[in-house]
C-alpha positions as a LaTeX table, in Angstrom:
\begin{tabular}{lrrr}
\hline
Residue & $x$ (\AA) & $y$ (\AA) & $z$ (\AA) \\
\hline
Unk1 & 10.05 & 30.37 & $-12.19$ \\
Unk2 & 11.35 & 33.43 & $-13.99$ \\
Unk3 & 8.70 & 35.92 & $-11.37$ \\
Unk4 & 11.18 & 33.97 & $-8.42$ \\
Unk5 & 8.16 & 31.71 & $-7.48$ \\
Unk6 & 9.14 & 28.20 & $-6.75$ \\
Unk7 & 7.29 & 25.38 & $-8.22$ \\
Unk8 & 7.52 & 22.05 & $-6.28$ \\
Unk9 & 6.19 & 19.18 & $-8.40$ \\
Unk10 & 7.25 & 16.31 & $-6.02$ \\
Unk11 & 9.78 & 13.77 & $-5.26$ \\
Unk12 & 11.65 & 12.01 & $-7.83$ \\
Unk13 & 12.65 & 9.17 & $-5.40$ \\
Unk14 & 9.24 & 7.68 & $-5.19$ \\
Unk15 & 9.21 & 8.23 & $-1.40$ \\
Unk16 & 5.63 & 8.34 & $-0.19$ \\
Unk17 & 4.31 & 9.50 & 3.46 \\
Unk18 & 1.36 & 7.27 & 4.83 \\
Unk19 & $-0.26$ & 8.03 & 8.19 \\
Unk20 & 3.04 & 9.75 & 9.31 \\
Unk21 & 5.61 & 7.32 & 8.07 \\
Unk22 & 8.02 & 7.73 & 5.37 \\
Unk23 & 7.78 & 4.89 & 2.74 \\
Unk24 & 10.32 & 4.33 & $-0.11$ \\
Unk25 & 8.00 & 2.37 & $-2.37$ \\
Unk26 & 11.32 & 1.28 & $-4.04$ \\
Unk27 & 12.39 & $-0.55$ & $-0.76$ \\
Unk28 & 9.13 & $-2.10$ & $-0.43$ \\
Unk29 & 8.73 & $-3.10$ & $-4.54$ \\
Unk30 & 13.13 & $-5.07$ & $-3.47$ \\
Unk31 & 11.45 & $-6.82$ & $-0.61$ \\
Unk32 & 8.39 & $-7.70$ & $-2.21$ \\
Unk33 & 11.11 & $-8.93$ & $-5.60$ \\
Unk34 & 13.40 & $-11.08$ & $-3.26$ \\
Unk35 & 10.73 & $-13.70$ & $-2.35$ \\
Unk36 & 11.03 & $-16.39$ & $-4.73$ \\
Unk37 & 7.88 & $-16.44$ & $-5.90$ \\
Unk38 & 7.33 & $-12.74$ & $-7.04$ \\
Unk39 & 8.27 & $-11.97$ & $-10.32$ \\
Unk40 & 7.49 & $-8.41$ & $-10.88$ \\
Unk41 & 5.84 & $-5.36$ & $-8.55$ \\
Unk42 & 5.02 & $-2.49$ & $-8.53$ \\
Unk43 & 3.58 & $-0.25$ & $-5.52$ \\
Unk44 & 1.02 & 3.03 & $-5.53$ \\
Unk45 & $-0.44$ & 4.80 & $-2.98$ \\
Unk46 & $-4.33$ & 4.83 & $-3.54$ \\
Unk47 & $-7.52$ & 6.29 & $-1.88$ \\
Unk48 & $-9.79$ & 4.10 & $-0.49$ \\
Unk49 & $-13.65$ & 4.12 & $-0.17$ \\
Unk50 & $-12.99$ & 6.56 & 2.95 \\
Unk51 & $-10.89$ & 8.44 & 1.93 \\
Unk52 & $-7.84$ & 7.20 & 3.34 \\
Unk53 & $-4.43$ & 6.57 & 1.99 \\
Unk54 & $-3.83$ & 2.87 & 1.06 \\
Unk55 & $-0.44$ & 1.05 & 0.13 \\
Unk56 & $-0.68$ & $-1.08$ & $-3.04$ \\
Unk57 & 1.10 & $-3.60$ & $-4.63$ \\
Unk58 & 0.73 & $-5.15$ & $-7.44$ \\
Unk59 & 2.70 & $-8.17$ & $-8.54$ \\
Unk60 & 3.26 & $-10.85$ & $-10.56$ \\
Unk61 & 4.05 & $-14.34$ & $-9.59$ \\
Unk62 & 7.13 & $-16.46$ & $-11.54$ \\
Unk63 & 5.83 & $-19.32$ & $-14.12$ \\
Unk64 & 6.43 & $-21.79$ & $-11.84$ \\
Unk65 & 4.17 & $-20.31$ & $-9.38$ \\
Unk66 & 0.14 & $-20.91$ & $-9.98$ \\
Unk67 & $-1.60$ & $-19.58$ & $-7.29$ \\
Unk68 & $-0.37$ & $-17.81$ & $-3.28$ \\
Unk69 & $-2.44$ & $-16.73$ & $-0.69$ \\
Unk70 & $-1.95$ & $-12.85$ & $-0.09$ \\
Unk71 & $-1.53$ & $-13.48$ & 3.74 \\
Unk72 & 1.08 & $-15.86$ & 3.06 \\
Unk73 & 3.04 & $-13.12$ & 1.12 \\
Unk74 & 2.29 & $-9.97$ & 3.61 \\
Unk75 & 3.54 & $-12.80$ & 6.44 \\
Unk76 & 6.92 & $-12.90$ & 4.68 \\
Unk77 & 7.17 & $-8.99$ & 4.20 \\
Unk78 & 6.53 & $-8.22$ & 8.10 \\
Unk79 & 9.40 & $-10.39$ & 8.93 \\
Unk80 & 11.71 & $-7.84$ & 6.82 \\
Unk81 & 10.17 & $-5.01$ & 6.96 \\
Unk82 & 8.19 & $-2.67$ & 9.59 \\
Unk83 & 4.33 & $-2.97$ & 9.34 \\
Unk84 & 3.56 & 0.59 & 8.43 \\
Unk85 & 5.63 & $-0.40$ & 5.11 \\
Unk86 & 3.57 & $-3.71$ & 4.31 \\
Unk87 & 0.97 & $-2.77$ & 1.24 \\
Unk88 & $-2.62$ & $-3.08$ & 2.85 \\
Unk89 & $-3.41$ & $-4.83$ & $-0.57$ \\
Unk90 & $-1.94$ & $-7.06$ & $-2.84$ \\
Unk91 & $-3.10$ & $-7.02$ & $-5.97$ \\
Unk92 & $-2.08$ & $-10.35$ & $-8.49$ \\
Unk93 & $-1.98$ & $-9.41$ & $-12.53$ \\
Unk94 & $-1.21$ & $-11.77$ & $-14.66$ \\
Unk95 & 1.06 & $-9.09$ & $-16.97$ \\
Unk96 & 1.67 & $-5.47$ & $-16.34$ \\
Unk97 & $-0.20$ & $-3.17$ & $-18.49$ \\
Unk98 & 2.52 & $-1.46$ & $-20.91$ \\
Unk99 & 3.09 & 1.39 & $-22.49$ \\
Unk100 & 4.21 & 2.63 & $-26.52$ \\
Unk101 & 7.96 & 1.93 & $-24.96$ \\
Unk102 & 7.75 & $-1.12$ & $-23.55$ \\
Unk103 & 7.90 & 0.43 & $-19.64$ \\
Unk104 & 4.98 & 0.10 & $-17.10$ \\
Unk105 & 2.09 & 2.28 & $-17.69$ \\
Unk106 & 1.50 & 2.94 & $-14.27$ \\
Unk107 & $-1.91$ & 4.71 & $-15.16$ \\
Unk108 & $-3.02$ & 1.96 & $-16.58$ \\
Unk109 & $-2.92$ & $-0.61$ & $-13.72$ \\
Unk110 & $-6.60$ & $-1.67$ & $-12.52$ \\
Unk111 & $-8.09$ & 0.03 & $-9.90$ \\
Unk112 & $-8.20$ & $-2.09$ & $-6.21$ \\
Unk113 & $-11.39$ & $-3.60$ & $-4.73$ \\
Unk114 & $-10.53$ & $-2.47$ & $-0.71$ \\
Unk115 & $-13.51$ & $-4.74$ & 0.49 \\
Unk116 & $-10.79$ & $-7.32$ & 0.01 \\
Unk117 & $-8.58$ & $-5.68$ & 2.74 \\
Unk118 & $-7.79$ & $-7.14$ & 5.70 \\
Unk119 & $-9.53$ & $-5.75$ & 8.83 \\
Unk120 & $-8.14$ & $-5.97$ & 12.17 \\
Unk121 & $-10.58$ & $-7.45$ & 14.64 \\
Unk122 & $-12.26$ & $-4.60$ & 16.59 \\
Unk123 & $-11.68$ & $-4.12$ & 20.34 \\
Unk124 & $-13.69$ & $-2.27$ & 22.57 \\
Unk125 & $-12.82$ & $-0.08$ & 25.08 \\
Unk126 & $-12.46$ & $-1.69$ & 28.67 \\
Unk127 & $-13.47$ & 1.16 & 30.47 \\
Unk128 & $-14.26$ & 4.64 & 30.70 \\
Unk129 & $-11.08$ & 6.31 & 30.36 \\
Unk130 & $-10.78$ & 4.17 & 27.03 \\
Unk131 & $-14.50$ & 5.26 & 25.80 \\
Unk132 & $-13.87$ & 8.84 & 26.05 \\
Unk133 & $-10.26$ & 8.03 & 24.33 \\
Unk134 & $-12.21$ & 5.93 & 21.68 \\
Unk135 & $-14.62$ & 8.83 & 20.74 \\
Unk136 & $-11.83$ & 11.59 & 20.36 \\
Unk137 & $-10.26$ & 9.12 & 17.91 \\
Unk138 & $-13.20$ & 7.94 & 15.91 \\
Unk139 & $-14.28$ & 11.98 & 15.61 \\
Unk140 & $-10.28$ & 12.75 & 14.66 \\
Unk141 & $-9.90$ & 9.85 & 12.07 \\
Unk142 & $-13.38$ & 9.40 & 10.95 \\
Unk143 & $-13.68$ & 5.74 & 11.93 \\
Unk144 & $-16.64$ & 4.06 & 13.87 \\
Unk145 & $-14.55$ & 1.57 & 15.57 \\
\hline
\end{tabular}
């Protein structure tokens, strides 16, 4: 700025950071592209109900392809990439929403319904050492389980 003030307005590289990792959603968006039967994607990072940040993708499936199963597709991604970088929810559109230009409207793509995501089966703590663990994590991460 002209007062010397520096104005940061983000990354350009659409390079997101999720519970401590760094994601490239561009790396995720070419693995999600190079199974055969995804068309299109397109990933955001979203807020759930608890305020938590949430990997999305949204996709598109190629005409030859009527319906997948979700699982079946995050399967495939964990056996390319880590599991921090696999979306928490896939989201199927028939089309993308576009803009005046023909590109993506990115603000435009439907909001996700998290009751749909995955929850890993709760385990509870074997013994007392893991209790008092278990309730400094809940209280830190705001989680009941």
């Amino acid at each position: 700025m002209p007062d010397g003030n520096i104005s940061y307005l983000g990354r350009k590289d659409h390079q997101v950071k999720i519970r401590g990792y760094r994601i490239g959603l561009n790396e995720v968006e070419a693995a999600l592209e190079s199974l055969p039967e995804i068309d299109q994607s397109i990933l955001q990072v979203k807020t759930d109900t608890k305020d938590h940040l949430q990997l999305v993708a949204y996709f598109s499936l190629e005409v030859a392809q009527k319906d997948i199963d979700p699982k079946a597709i995050k399967q495939k991604l964990r056996e390319v990439l880590p599991d921090y970088m696999v979306p928490n929810l896939l989201v199927h559109l028939e089309t993308f929403p576009l803009n005046a230009s023909g590109k993506i409207d990115r603000n435009a793509l439907p909001e996700p319904d998290f009751s749909a995501v995955d929850e890993v089966p709760y385990v509870a703590p074997r013994n007392k050492t893991e209790e008092i663990l278990c309730s400094i994590w809940r209280e830190l991460i705001d989680q009941d389980q």
